[in-house]
Biopython code that builds the backbone (N, CA, C, O; Angstrom):
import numpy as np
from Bio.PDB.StructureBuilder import StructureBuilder

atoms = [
    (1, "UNK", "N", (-10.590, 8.421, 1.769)),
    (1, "UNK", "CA", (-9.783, 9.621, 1.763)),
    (1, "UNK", "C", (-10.270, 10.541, 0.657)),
    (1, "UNK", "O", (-10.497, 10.036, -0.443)),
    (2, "UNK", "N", (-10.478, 12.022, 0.868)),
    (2, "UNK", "CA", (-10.844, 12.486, 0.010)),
    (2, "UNK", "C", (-9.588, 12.769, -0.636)),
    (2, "UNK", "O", (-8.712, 13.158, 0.137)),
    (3, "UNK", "N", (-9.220, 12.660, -2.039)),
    (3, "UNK", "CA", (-8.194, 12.919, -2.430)),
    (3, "UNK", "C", (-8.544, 13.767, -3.705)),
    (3, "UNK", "O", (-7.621, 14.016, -4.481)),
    (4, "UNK", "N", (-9.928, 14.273, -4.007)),
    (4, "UNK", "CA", (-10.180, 15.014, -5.251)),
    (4, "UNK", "C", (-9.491, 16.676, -5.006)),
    (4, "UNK", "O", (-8.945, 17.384, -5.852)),
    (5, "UNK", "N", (-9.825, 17.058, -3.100)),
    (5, "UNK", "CA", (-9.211, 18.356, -3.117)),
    (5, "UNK", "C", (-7.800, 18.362, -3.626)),
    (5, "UNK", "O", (-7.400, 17.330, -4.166)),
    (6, "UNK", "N", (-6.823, 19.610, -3.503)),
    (6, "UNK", "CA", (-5.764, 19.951, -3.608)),
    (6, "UNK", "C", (-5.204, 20.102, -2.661)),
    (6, "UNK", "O", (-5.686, 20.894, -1.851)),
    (7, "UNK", "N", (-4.114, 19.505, -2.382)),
    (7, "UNK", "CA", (-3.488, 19.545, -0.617)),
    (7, "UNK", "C", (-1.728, 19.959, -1.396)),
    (7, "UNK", "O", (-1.271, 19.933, -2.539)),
    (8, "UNK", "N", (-1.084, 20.385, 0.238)),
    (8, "UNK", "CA", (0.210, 20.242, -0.354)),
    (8, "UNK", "C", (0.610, 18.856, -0.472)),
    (8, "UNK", "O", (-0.020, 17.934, 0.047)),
    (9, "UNK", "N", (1.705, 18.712, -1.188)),
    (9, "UNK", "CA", (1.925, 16.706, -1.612)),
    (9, "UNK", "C", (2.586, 17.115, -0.167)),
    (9, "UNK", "O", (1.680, 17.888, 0.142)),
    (10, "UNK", "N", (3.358, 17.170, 0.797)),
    (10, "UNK", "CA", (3.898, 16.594, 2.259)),
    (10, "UNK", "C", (2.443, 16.128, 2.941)),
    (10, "UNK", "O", (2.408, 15.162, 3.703)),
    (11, "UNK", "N", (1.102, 16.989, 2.564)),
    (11, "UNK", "CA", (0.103, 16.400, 4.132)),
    (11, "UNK", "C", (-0.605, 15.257, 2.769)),
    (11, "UNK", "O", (-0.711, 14.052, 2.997)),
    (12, "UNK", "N", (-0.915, 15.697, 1.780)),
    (12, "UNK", "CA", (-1.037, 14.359, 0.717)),
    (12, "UNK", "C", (-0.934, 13.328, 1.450)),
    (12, "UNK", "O", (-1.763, 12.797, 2.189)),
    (13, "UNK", "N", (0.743, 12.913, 1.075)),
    (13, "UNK", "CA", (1.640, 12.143, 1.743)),
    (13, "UNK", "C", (0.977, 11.812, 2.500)),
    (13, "UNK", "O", (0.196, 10.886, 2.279)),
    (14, "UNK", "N", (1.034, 12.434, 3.663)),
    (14, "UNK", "CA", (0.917, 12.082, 5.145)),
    (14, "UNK", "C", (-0.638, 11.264, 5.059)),
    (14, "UNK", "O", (-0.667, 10.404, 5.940)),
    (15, "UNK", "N", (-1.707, 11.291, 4.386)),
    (15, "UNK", "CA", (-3.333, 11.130, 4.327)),
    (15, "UNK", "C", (-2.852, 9.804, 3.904)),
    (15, "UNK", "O", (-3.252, 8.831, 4.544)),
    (16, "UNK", "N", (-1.915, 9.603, 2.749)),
    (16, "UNK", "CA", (-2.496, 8.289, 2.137)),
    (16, "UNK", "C", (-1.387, 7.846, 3.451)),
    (16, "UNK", "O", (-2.116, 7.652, 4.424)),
    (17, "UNK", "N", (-0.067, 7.636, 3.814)),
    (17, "UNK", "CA", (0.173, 7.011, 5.108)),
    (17, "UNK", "C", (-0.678, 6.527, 6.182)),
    (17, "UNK", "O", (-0.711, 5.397, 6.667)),
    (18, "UNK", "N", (-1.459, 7.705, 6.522)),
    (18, "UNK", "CA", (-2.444, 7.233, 7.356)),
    (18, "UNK", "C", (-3.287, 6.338, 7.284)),
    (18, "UNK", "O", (-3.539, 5.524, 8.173)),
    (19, "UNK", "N", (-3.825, 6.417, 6.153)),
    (19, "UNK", "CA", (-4.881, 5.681, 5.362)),
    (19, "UNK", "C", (-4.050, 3.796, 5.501)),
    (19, "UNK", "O", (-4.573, 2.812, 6.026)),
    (20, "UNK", "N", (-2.671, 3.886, 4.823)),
    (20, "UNK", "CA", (-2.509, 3.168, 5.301)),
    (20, "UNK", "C", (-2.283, 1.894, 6.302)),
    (20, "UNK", "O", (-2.574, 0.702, 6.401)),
    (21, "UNK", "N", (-1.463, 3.093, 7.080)),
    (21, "UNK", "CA", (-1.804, 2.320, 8.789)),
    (21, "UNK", "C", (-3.153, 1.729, 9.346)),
    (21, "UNK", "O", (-3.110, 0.913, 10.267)),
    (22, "UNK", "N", (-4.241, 2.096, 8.849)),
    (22, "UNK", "CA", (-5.420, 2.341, 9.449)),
    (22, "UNK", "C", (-5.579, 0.547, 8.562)),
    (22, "UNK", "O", (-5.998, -0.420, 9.199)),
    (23, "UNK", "N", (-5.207, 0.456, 7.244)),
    (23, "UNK", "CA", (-5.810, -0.550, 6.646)),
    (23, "UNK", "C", (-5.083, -1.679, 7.748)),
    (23, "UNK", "O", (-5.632, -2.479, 8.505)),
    (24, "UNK", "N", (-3.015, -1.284, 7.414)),
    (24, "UNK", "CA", (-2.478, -2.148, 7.901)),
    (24, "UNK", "C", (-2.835, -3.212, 9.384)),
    (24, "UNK", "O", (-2.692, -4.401, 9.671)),
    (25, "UNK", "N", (-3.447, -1.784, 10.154)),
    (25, "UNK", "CA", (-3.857, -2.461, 11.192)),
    (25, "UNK", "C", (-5.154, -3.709, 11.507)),
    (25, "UNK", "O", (-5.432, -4.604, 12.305)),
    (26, "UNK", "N", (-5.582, -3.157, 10.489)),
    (26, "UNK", "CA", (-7.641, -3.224, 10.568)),
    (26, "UNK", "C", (-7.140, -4.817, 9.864)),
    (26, "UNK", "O", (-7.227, -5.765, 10.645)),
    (27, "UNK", "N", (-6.700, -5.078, 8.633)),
    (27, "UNK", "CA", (-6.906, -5.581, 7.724)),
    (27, "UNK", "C", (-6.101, -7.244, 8.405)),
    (27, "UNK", "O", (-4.945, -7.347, 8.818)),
    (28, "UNK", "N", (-7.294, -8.511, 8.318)),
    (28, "UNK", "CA", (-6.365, -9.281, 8.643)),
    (28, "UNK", "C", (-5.196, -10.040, 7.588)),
    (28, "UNK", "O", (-5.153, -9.722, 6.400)),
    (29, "UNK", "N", (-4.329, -11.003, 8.134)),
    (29, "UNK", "CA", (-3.637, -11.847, 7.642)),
    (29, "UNK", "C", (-3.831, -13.134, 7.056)),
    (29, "UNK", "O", (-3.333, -14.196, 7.428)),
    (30, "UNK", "N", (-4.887, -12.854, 5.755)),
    (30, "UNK", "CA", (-5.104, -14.185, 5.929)),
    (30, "UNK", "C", (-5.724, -14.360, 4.093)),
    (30, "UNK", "O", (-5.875, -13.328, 3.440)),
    (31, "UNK", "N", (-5.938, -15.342, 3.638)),
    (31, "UNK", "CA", (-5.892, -15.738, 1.969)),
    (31, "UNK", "C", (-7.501, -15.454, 1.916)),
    (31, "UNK", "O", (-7.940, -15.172, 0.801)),
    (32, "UNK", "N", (-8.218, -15.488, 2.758)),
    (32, "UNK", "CA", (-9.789, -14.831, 2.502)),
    (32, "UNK", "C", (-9.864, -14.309, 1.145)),
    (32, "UNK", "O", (-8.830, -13.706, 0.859)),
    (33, "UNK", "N", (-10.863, -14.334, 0.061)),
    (33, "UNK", "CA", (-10.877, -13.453, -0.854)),
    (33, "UNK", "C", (-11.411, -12.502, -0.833)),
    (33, "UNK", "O", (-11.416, -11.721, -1.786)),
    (34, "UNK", "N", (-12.348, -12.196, 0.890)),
    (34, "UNK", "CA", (-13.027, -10.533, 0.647)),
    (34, "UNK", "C", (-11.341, -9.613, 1.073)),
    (34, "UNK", "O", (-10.972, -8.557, 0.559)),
    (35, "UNK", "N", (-10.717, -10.289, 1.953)),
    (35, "UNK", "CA", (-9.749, -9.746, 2.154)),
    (35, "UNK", "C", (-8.527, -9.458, 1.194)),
    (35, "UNK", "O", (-7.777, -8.511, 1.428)),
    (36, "UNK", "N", (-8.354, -10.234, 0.187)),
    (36, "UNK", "CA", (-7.236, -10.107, -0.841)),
    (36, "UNK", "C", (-8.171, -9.124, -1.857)),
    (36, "UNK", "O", (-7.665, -8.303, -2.621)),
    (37, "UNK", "N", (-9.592, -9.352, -1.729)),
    (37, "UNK", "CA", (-10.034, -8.075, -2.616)),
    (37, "UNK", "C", (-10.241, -6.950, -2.302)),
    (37, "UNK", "O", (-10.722, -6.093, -3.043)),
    (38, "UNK", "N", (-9.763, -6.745, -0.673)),
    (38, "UNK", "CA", (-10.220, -5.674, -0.111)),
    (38, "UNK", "C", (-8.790, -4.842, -0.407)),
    (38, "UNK", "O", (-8.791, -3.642, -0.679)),
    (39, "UNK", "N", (-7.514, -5.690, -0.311)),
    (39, "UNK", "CA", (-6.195, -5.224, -0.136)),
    (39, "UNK", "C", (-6.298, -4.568, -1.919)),
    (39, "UNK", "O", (-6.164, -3.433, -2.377)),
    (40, "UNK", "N", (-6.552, -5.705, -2.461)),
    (40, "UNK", "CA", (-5.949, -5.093, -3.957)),
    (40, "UNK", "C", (-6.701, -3.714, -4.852)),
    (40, "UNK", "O", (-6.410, -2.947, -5.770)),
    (41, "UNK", "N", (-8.040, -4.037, -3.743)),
    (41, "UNK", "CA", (-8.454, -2.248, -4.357)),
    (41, "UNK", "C", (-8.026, -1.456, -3.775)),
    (41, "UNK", "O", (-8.026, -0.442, -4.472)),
    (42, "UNK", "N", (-7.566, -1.250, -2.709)),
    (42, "UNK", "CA", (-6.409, -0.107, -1.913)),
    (42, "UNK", "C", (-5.014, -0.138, -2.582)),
    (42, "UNK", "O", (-4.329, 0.885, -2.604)),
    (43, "UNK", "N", (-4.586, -1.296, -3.128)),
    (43, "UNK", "CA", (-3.339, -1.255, -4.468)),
    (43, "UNK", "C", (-4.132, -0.176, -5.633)),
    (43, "UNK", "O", (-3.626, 0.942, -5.736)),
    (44, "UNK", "N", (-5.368, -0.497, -6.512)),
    (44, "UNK", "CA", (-5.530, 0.386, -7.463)),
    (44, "UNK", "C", (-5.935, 1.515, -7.307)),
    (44, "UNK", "O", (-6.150, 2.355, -8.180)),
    (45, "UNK", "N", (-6.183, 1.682, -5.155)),
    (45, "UNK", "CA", (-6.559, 3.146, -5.097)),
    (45, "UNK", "C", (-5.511, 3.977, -5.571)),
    (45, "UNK", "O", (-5.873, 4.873, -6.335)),
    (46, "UNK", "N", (-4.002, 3.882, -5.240)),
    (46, "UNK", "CA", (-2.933, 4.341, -4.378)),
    (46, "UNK", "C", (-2.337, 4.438, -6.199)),
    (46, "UNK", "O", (-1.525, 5.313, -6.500)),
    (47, "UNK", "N", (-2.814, 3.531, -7.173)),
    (47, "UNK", "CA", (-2.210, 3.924, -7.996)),
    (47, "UNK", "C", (-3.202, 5.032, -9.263)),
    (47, "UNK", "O", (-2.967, 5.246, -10.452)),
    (48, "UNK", "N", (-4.112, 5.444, -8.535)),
    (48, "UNK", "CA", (-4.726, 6.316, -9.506)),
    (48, "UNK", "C", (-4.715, 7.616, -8.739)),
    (48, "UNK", "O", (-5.640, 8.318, -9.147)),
    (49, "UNK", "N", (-3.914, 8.297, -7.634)),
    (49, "UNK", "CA", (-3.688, 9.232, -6.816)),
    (49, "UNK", "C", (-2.768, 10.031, -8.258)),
    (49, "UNK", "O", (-2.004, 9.278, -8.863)),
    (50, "UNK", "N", (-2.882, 11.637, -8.793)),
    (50, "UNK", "CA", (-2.009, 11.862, -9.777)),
    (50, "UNK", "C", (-1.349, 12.697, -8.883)),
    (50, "UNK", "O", (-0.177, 12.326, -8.814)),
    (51, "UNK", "N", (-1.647, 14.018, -7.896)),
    (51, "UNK", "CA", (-0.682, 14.563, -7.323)),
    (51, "UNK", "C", (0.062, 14.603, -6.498)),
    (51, "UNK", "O", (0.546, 15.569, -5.907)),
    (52, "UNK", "N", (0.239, 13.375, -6.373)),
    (52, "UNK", "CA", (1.823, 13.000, -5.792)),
    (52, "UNK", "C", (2.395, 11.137, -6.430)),
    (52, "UNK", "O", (1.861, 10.350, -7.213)),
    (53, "UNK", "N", (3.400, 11.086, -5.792)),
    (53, "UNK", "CA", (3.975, 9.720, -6.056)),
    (53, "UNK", "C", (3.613, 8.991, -4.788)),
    (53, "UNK", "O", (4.025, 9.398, -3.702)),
    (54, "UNK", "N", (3.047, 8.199, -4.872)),
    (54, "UNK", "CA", (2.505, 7.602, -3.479)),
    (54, "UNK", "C", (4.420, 6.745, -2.766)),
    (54, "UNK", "O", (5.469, 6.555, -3.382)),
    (55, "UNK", "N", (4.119, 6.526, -1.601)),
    (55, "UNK", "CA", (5.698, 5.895, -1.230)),
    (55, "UNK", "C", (4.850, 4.089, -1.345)),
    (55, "UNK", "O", (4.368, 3.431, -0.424)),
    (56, "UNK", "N", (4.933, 3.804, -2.565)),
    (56, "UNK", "CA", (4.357, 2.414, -2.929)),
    (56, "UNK", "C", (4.965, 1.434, -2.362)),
    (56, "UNK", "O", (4.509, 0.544, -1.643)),
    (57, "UNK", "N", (6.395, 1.706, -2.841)),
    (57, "UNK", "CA", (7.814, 0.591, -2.265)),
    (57, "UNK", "C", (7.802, 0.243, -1.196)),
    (57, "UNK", "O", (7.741, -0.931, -0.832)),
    (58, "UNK", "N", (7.866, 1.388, -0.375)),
    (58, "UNK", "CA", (7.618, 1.341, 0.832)),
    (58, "UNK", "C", (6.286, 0.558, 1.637)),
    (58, "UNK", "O", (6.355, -0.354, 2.461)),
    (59, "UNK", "N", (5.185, 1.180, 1.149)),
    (59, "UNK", "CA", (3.583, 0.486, 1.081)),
    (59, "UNK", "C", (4.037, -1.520, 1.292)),
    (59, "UNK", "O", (3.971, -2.289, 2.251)),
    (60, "UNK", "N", (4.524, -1.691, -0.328)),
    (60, "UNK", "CA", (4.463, -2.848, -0.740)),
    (60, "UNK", "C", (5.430, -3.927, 0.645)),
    (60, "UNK", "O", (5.119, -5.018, 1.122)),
    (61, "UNK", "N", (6.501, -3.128, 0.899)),
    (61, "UNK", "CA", (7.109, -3.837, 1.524)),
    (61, "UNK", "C", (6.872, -4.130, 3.305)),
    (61, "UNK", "O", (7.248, -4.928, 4.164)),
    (62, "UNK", "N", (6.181, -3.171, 3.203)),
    (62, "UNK", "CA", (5.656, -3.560, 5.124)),
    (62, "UNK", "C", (4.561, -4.591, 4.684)),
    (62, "UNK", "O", (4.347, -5.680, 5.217)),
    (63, "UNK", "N", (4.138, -4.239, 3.991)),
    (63, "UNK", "CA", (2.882, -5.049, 3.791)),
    (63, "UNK", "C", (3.567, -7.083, 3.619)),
    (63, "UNK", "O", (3.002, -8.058, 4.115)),
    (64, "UNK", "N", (4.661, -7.093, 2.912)),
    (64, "UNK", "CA", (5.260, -8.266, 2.727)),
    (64, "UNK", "C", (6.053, -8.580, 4.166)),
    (64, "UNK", "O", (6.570, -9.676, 4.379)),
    (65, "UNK", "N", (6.077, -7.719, 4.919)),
    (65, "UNK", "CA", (7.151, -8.150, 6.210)),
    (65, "UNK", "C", (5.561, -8.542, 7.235)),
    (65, "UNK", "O", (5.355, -9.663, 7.699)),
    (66, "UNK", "N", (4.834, -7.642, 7.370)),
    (66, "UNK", "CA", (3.669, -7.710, 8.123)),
    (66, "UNK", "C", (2.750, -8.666, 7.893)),
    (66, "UNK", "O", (2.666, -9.698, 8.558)),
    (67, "UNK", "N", (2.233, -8.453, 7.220)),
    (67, "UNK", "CA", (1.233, -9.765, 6.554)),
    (67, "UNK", "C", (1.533, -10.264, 5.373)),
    (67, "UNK", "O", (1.100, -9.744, 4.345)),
    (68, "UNK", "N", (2.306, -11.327, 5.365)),
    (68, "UNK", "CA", (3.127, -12.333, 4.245)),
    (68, "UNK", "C", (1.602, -13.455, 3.818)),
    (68, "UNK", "O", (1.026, -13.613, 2.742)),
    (69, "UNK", "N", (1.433, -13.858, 4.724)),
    (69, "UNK", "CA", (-0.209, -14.621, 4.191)),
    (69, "UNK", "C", (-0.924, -13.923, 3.202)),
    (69, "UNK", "O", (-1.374, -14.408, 2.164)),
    (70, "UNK", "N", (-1.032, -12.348, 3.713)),
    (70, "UNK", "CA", (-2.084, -11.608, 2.293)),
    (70, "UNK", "C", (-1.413, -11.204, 1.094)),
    (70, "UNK", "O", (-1.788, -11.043, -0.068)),
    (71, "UNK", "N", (0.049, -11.044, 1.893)),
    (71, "UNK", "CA", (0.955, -10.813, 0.378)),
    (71, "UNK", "C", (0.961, -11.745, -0.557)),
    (71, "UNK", "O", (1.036, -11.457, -1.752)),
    (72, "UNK", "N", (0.885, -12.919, -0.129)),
    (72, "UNK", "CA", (1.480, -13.857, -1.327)),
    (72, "UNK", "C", (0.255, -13.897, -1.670)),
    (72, "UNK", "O", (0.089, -13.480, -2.816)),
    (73, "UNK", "N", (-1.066, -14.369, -0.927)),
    (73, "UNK", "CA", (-2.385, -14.521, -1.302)),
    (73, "UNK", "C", (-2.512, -13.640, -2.899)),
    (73, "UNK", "O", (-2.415, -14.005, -4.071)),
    (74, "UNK", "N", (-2.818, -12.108, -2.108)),
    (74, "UNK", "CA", (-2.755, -11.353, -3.406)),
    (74, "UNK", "C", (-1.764, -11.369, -4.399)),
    (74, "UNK", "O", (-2.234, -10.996, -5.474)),
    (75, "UNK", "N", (-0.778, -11.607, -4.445)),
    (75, "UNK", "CA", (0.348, -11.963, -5.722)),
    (75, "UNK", "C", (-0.153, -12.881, -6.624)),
    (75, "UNK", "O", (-0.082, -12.812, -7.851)),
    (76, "UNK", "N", (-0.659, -13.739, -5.956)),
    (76, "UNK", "CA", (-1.146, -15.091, -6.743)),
    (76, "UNK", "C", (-2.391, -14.851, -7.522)),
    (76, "UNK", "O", (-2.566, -15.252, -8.673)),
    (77, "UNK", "N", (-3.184, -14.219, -6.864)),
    (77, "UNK", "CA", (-4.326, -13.710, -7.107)),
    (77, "UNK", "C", (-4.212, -12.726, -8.941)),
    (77, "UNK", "O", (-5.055, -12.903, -9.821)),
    (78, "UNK", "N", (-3.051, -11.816, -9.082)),
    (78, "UNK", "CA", (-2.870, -10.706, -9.764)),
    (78, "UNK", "C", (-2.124, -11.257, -10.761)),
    (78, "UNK", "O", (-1.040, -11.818, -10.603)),
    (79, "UNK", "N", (-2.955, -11.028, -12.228)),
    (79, "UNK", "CA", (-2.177, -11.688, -13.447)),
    (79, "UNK", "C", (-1.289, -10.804, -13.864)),
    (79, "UNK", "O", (-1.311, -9.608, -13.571)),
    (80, "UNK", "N", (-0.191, -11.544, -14.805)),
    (80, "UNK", "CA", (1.041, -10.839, -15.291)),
    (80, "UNK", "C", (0.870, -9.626, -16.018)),
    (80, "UNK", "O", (1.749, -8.766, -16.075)),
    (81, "UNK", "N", (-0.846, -9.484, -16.878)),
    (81, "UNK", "CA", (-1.022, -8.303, -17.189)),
    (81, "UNK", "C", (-1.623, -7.135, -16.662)),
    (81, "UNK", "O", (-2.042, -6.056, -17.083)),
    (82, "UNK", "N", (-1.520, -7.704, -15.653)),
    (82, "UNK", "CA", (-2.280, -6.463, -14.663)),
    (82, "UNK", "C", (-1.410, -5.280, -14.115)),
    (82, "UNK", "O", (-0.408, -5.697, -13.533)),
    (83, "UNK", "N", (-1.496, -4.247, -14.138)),
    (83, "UNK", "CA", (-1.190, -2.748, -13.753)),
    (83, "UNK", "C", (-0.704, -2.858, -12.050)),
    (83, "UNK", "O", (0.128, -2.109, -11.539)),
    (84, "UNK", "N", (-1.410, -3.935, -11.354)),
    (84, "UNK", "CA", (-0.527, -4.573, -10.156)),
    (84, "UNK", "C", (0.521, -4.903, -9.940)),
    (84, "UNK", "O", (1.367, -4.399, -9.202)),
    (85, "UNK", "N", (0.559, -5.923, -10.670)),
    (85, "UNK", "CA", (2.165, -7.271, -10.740)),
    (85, "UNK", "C", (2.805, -6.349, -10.887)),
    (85, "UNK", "O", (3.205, -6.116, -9.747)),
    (86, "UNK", "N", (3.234, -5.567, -11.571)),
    (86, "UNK", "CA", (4.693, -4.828, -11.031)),
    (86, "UNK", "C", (4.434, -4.488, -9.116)),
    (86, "UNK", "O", (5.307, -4.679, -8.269)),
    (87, "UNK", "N", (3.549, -4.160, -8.941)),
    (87, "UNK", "CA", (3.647, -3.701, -7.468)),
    (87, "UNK", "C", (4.632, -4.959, -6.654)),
    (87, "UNK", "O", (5.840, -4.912, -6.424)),
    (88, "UNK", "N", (4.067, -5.595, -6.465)),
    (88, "UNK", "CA", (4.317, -7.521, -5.892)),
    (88, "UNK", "C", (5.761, -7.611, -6.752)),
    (88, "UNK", "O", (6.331, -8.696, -6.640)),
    (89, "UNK", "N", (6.315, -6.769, -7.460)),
    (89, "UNK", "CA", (8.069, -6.947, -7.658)),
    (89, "UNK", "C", (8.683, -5.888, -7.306)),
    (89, "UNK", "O", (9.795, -5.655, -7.781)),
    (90, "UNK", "N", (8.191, -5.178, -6.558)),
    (90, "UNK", "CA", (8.804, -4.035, -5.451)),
    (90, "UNK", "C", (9.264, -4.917, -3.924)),
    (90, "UNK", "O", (8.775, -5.789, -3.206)),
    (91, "UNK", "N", (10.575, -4.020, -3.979)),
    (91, "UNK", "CA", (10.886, -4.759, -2.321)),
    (91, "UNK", "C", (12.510, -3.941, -2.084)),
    (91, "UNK", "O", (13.390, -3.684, -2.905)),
    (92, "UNK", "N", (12.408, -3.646, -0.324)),
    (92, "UNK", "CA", (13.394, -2.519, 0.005)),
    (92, "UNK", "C", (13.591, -3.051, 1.297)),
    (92, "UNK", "O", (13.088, -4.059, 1.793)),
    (93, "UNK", "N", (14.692, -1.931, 1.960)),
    (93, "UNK", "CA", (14.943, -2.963, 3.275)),
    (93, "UNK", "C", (13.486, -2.572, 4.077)),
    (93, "UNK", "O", (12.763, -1.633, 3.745)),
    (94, "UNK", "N", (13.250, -3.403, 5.082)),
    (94, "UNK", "CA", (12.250, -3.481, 5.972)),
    (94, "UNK", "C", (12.514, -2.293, 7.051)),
    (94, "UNK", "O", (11.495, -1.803, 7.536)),
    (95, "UNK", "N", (13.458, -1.902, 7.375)),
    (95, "UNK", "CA", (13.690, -0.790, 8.249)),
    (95, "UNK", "C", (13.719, 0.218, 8.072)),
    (95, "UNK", "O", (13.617, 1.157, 8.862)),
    (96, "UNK", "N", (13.969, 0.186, 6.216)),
    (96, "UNK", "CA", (14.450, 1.952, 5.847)),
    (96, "UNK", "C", (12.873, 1.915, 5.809)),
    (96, "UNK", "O", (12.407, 2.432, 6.824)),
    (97, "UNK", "N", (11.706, 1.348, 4.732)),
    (97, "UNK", "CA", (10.472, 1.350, 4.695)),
    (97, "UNK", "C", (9.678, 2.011, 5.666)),
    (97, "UNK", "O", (8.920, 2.970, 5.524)),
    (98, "UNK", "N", (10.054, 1.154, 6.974)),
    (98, "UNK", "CA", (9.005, 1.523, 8.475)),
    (98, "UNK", "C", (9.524, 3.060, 8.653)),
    (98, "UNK", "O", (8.719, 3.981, 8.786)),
    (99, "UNK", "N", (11.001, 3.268, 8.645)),
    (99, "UNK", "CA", (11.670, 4.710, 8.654)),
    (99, "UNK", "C", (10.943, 6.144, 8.016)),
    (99, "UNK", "O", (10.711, 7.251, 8.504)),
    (100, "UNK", "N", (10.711, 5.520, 6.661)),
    (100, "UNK", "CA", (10.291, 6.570, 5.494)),
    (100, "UNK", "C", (9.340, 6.749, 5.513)),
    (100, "UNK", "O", (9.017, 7.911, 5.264)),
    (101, "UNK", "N", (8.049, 5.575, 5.866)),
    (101, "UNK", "CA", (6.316, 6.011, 6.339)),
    (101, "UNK", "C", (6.322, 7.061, 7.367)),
    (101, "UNK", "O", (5.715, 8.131, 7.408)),
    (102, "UNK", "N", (7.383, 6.354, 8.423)),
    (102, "UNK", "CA", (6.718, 7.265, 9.721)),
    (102, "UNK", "C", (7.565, 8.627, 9.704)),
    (102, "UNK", "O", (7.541, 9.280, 10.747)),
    (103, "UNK", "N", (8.141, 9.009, 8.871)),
    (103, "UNK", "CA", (8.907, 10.340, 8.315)),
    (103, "UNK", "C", (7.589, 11.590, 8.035)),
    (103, "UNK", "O", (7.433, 12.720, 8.497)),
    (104, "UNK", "N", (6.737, 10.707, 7.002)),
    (104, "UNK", "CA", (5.955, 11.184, 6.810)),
    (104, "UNK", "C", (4.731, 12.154, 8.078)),
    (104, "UNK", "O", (4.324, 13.316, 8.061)),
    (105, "UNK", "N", (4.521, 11.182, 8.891)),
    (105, "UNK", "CA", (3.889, 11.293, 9.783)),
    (105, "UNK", "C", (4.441, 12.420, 10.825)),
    (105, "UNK", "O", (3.699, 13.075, 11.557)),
    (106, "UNK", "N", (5.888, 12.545, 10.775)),
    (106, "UNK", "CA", (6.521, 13.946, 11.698)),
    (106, "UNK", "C", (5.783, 14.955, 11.399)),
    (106, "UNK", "O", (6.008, 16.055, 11.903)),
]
sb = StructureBuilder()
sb.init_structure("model")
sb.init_model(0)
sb.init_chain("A")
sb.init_seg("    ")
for serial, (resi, resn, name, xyz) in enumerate(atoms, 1):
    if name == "N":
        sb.init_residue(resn, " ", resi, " ")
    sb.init_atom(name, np.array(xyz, "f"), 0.0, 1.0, " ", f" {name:<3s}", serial, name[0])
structure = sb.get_structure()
């Protein structure tokens, strides 16, 4: 994603959503480590984005309803001092989450 231009933060938004889906789909379920390293650099992409607030919570928590194998994988994976582990202690309902991504996407 190019994210160096300047966009308004709603289509922002909407890019890294996409971006998402695209991983969510692509990306399998499973403790692989190209795969838990593939997930957790799309975690430190999403947190070096400055003009906007990425919907992380949201991010974090489909990702724990959807693929629970890569979730925990990567949790385990991510030490207590890492700029991650707070991510992996995010969690919201599963419906408002799927709700608020695809909000974006209207």
């Amino acid at each position: 994603m190019n994210r160096t231009s300047m966009h308004e933060p709603l289509e922002t938004k909407r890019m890294i959503v996409r971006e998402f889906i695209d991983l969510i789909q692509t990306i399998p379920d499973d403790e692989e480590q190209a795969t838990v390293q593939k997930f957790l650099r799309y975690l430190q992409s999403l947190l070096r984005i400055k003009q906007v607030v990425p919907p992380v919570v949201e991010i974090m928590t489909v990702v724990k309803h959807t693929k629970p194998v890569l979730f925990h994988a990567a949790r385990r994976t991510v030490l207590k001092s890492s700029n991650l582990f707070m991510l992996f202690q995010l969690d919201m309902s599963f419906p408002l989450a799927q709700e608020r991504l695809e909000d974006y996407l209207k």
